[in-house]
DSSP file (Angstrom, degrees, kcal/mol; ACC not computed):
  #  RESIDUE AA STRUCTURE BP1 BP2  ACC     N-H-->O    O-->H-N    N-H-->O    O-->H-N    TCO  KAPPA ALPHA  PHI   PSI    X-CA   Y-CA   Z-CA
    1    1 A X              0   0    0      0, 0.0     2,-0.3     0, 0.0     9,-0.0   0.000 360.0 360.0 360.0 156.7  -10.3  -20.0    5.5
    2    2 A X        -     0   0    0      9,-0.1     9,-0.8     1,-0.1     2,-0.2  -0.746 360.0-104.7-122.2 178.9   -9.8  -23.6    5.8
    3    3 A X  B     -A   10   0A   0     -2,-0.3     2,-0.7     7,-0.2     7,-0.2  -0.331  32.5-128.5 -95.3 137.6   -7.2  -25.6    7.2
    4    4 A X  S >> S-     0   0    0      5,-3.3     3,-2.4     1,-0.2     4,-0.7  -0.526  78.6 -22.3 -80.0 138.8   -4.7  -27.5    4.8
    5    5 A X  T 34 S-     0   0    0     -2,-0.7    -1,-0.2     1,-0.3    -2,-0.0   0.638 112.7 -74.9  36.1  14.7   -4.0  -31.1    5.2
    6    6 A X  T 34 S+     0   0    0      3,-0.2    -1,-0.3     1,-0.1    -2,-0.1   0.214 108.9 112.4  96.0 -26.2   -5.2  -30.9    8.8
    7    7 A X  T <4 S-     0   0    0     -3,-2.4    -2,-0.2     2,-0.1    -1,-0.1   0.573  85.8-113.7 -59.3 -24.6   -2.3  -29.4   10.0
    8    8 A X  S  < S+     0   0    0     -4,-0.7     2,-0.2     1,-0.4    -3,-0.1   0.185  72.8 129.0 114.1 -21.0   -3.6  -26.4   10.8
    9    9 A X        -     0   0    0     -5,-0.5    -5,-3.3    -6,-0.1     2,-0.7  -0.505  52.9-131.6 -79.5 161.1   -2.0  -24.6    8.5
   10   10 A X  B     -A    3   0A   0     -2,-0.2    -7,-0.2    -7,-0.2     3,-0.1  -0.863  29.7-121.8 -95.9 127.0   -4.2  -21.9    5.9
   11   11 A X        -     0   0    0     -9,-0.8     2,-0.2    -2,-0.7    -9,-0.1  -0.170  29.5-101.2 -71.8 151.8   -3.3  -22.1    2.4
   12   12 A X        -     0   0    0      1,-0.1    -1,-0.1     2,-0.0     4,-0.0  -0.477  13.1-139.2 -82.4 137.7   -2.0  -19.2    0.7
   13   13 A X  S    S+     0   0    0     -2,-0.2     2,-0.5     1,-0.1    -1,-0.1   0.672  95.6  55.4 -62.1 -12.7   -4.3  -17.2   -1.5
   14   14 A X  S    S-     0   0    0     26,-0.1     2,-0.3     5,-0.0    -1,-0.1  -0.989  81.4-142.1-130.6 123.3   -1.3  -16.9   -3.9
   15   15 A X     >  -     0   0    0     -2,-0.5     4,-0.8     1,-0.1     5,-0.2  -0.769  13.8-139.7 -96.7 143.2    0.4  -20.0   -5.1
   16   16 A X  H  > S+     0   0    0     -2,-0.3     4,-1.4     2,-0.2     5,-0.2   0.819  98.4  54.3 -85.4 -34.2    3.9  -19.1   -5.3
   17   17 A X  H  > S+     0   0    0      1,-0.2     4,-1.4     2,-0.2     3,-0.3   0.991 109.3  47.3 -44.2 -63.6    4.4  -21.1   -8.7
   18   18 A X  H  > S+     0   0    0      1,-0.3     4,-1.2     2,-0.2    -1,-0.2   0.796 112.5  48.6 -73.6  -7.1    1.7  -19.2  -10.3
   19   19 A X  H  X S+     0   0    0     -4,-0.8     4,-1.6     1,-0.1    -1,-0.3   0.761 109.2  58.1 -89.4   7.6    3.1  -15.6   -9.0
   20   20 A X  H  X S+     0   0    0     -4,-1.4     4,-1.8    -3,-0.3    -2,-0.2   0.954 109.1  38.2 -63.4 -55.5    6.3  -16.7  -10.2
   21   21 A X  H >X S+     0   0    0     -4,-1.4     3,-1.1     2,-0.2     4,-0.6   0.987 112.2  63.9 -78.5 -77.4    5.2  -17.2  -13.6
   22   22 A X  H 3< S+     0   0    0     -4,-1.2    -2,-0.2     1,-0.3    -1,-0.1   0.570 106.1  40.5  27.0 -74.1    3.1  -14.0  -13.0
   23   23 A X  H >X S+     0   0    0     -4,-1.6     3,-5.4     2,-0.2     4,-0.9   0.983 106.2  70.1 -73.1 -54.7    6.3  -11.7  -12.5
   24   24 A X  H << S+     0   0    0     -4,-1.8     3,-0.4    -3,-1.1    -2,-0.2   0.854 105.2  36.2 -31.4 -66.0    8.0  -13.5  -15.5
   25   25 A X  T 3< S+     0   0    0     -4,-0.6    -1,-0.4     1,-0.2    -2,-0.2   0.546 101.4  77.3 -74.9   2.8    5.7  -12.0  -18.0
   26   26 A X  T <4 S-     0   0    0     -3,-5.4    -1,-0.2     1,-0.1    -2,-0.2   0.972 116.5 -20.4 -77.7 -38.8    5.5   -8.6  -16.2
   27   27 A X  S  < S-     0   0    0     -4,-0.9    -1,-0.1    -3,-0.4     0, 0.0  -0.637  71.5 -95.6-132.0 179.6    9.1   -7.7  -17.6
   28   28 A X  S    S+     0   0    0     -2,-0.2     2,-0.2    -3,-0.1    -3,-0.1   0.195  84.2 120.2-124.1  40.6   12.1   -9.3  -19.0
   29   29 A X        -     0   0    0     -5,-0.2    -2,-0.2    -6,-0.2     2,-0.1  -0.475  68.5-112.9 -61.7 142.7   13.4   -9.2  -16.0
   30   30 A X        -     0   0    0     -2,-0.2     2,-0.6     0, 0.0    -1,-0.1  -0.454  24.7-134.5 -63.4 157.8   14.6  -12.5  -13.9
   31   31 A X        -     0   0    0     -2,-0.1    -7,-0.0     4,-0.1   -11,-0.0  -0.898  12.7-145.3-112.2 136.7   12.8  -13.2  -11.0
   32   32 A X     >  -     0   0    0     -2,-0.6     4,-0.8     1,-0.2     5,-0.2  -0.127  17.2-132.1 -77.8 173.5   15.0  -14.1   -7.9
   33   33 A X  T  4 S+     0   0    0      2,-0.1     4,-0.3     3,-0.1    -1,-0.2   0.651 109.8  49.3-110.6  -5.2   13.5  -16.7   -5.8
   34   34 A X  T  > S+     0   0    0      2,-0.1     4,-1.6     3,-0.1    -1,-0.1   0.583 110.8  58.3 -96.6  12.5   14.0  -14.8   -2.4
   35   35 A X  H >> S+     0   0    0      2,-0.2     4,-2.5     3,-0.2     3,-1.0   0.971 108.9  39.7 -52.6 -88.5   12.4  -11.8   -4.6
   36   36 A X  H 3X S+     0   0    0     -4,-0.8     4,-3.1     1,-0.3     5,-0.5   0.925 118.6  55.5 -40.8 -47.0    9.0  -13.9   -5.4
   37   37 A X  H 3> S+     0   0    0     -4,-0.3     4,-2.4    -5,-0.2     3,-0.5   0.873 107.2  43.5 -34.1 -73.4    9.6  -14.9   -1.7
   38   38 A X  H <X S+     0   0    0     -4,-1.6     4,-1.9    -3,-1.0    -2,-0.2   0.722 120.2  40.7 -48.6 -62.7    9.6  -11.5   -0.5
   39   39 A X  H  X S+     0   0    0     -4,-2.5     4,-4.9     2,-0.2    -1,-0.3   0.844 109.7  59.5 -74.5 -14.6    6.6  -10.3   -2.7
   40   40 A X  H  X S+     0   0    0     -4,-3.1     4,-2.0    -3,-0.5    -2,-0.2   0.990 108.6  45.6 -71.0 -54.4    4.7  -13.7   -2.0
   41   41 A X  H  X S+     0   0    0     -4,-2.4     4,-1.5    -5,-0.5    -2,-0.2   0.897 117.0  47.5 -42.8 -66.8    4.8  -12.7    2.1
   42   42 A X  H  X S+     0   0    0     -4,-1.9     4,-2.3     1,-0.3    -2,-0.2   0.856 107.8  50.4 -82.9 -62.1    3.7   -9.1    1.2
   43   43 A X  H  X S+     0   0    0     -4,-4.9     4,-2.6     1,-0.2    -1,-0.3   0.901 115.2  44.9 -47.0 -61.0    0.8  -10.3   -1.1
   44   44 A X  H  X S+     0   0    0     -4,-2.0     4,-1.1     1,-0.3    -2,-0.2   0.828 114.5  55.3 -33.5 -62.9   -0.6  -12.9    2.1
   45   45 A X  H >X S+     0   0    0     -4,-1.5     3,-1.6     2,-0.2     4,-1.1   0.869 107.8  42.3 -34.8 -79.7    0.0   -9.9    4.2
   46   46 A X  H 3X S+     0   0    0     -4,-2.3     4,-2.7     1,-0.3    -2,-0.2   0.683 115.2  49.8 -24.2 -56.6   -2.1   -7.5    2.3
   47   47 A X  H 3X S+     0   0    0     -4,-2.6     4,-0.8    -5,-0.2    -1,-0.3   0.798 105.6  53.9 -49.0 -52.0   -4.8   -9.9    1.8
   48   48 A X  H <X S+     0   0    0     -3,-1.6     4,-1.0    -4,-1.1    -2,-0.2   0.811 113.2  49.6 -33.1 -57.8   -5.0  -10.9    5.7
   49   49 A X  H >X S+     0   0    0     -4,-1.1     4,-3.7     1,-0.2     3,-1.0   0.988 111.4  46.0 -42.5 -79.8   -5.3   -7.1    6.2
   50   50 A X  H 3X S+     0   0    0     -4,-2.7     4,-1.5     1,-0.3    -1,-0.2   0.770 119.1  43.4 -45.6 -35.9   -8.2   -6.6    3.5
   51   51 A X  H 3X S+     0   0    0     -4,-0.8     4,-1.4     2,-0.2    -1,-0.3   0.852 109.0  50.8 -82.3 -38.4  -10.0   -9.5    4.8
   52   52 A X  H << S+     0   0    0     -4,-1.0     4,-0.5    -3,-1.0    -2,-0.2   0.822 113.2  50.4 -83.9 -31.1   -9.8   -9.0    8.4
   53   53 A X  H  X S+     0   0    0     -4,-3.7     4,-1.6     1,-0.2    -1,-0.2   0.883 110.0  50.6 -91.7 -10.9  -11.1   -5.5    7.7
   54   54 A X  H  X S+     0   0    0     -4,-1.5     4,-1.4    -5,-0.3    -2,-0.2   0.707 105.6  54.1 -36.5 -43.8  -14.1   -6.8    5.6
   55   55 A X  H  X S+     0   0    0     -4,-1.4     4,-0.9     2,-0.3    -1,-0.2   0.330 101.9  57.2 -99.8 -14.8  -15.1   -9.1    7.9
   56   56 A X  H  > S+     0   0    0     -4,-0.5     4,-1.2    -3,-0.2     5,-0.3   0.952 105.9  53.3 -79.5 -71.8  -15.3   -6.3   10.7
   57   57 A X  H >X S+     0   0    0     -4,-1.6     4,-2.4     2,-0.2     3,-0.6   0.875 113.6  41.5 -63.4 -44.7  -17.8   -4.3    8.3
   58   58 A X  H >X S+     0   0    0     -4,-1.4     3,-2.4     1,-0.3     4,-0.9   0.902 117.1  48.9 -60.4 -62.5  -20.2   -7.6    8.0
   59   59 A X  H 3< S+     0   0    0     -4,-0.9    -1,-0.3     1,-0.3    -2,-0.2   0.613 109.5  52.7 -53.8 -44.2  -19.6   -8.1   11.7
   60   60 A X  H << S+     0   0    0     -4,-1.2    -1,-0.3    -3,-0.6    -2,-0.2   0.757 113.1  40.4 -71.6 -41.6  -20.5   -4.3   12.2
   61   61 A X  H << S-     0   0    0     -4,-2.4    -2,-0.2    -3,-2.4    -1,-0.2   0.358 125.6-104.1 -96.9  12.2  -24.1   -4.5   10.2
   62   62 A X  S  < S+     0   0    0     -4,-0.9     2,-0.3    -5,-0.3    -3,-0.2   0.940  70.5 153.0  67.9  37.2  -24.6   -8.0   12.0
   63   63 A X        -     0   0    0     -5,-0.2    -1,-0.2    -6,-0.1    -4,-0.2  -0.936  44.9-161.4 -76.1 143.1  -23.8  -10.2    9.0
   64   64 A X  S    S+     0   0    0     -2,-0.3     2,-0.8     1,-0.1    -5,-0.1   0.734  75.8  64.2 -74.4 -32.4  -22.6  -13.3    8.7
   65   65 A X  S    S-     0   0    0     -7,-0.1    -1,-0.1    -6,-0.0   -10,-0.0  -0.558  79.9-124.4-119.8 104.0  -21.4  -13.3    5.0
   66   66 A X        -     0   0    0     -2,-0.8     2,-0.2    -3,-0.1   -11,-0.1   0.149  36.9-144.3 -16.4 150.9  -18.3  -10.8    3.7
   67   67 A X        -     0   0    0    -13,-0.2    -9,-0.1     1,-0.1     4,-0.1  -0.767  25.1-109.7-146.8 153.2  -19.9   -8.7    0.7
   68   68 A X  S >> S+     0   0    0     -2,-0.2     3,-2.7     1,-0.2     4,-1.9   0.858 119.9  46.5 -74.5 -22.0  -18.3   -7.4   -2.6
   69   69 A X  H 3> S+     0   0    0      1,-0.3     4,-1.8     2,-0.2     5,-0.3   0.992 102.1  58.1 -76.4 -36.7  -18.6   -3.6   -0.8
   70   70 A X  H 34 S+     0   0    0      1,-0.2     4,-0.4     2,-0.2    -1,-0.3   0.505 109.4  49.9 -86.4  18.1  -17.3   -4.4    2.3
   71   71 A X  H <> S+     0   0    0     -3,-2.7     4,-2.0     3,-0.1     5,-0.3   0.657 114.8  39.3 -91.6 -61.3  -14.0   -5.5    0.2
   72   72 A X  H  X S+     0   0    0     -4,-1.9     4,-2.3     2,-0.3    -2,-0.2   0.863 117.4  49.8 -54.5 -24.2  -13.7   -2.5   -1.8
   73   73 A X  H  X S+     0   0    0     -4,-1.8     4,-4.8    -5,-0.4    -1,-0.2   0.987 114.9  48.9 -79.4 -56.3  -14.7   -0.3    1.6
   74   74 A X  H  > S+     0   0    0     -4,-0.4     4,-2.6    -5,-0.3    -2,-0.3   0.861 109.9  52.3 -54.4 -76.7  -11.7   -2.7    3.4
   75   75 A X  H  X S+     0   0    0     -4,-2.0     4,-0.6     2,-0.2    -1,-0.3   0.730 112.8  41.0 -11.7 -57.1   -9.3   -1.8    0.4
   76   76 A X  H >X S+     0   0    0     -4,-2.3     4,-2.7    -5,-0.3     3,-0.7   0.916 111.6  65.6 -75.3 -32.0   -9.9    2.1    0.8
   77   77 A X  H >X S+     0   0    0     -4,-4.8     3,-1.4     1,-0.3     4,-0.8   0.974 108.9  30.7 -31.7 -84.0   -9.6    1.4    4.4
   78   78 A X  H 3< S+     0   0    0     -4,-2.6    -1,-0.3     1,-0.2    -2,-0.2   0.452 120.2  46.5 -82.8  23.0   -6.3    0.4    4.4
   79   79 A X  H <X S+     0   0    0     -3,-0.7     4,-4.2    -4,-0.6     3,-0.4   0.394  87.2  88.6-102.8  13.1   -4.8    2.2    1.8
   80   80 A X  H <X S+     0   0    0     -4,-2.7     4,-1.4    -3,-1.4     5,-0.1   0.705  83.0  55.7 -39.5 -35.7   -6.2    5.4    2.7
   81   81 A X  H  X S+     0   0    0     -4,-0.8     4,-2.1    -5,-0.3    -1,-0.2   0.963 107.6  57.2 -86.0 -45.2   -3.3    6.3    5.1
   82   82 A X  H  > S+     0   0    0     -3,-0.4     4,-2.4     2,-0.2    -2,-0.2   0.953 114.2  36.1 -23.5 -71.8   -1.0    5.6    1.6
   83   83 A X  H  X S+     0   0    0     -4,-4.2     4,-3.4     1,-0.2     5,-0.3   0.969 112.1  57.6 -72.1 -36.8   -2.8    8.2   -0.4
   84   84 A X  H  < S+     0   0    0     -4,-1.4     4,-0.2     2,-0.2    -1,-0.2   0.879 105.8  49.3 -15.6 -73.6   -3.3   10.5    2.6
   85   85 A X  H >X S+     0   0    0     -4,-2.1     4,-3.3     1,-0.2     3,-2.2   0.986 115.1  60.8 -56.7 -63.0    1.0   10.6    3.0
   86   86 A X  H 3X S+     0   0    0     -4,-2.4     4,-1.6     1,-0.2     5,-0.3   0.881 107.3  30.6 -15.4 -91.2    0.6   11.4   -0.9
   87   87 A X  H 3< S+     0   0    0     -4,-3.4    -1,-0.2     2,-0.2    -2,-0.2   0.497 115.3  54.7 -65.1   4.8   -1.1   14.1   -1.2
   88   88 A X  H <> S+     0   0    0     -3,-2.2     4,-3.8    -5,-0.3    -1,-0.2   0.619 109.2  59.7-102.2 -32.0    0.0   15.8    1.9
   89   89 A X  H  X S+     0   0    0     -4,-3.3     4,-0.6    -3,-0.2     5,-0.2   0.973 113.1  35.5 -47.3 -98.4    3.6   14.9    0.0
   90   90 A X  H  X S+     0   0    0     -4,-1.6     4,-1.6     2,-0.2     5,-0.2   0.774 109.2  58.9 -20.6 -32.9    2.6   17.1   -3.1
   91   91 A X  H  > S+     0   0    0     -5,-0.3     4,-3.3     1,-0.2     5,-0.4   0.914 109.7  49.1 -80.8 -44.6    0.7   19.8   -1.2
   92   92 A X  H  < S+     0   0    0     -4,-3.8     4,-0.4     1,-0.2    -1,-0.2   0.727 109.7  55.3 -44.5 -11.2    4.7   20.4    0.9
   93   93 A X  H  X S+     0   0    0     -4,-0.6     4,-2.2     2,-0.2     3,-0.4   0.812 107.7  43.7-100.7 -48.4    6.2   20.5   -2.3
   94   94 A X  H  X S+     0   0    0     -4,-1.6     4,-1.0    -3,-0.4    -2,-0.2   0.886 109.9  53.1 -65.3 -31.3    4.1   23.1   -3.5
   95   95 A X  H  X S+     0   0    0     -4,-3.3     4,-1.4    -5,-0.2    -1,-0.2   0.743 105.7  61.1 -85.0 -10.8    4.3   25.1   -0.6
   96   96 A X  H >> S+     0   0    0     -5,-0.4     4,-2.3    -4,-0.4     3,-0.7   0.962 101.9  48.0 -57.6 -66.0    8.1   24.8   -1.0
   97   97 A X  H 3< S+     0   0    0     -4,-2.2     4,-0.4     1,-0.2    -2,-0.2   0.595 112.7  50.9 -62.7  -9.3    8.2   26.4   -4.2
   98   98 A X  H 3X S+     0   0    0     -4,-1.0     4,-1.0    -5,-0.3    -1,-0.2   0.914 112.3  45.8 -77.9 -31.7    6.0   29.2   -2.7
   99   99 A X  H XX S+     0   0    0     -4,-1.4     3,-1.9    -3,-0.7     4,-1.7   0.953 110.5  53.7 -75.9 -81.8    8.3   29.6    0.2
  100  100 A X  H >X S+     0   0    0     -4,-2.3     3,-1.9     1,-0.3     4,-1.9   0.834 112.3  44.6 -29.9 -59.0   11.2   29.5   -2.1
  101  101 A X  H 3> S+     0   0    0     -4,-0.4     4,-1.0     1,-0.3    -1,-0.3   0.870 111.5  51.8 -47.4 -38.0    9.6   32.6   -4.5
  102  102 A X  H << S+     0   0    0     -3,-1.9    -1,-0.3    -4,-1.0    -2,-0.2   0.599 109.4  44.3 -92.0 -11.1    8.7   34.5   -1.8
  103  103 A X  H << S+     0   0    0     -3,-1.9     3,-0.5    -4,-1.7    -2,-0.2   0.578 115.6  56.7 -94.2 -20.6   12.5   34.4   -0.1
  104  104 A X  H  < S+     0   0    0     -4,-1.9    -2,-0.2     1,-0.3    -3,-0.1   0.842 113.3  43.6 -83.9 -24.4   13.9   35.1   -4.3
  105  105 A X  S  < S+     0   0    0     -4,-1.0     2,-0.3    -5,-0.3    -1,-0.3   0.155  87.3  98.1-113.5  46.1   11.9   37.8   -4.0
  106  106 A X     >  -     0   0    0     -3,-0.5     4,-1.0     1,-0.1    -3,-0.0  -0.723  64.0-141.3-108.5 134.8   12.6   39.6   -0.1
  107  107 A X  T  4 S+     0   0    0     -2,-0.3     4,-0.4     2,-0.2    -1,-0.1   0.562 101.3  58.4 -90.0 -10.5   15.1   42.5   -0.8
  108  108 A X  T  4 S+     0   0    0      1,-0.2     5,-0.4     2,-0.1     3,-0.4   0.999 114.5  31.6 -75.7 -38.4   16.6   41.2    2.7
  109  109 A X  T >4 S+     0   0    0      1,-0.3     3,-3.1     2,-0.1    -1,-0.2   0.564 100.7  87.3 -91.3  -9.7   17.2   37.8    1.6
  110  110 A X  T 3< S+     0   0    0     -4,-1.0    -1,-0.3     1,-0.3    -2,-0.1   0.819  94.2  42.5 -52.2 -23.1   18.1   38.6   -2.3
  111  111 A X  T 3  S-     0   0    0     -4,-0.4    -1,-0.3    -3,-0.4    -2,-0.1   0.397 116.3-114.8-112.7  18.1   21.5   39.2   -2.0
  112  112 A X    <   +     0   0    0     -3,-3.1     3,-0.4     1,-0.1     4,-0.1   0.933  57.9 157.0  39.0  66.8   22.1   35.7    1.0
  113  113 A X        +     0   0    0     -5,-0.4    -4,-0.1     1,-0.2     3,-0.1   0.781  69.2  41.5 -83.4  -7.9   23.0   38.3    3.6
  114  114 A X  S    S+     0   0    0      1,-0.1    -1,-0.2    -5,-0.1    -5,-0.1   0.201  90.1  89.5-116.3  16.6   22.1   35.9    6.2
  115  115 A X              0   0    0     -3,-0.4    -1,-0.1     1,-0.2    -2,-0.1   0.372 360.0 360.0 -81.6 -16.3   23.7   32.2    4.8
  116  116 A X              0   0    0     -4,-0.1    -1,-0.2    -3,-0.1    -2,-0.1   0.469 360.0 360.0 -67.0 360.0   26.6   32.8    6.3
């Protein structure tokens, strides 16, 4: 990335104006301005992440130049641990309602002799 005005600083991949108007048309919702704040930090975040782990897969096959795959790879990367908590989310919920069936149907437990 390159340096803004010299300062040092990196300009943000998301200009807060245009996600402003962005969120405007998503709903007809207002948008707050430490809201847009709030999402503007998150987006930067995200991005930093996804990049930094892109730039490890070129680094890793001994390239110099970031690749559309090692975006997309850098993408499942980090939200892999997301879907992961997901489905692990669903499969307890199902095994909940199994536990639960199998306790409606226990002659010990049918009548809640043990709730007390």
């Amino acid at each position: 990335m390159t340096e803004d005005d010299g300062e040092g600083e990196t300009p943000s991949p998301v200009k807060p104006h245009s996600l402003k108007n962005f969120v405007k048309t998503q709903s007809d919702m207002r948008a707050g301005g430490d809201a847009v704040d709030e999402l503007h930090h998150h987006l930067e975040f995200v991005a930093e992440k996804i990049w930094l782990e892109a730039a490890k897969q070129a680094e890793e096959d001994d390239r110099k130049t970031v690749k559309r795959r090692d975006v997309k790879e850098a993408i499942d990367a980090v939200t892999e641990p997301h879907d992961l908590i997901k489905e692990t989310s669903r499969h307890l919920s199902y095994m909940q309602n199994m536990i639960d069936g199998q306790v409606e149907k226990s002659p010990l437990y049918a009548e809640n002799r043990y709730d007390d």
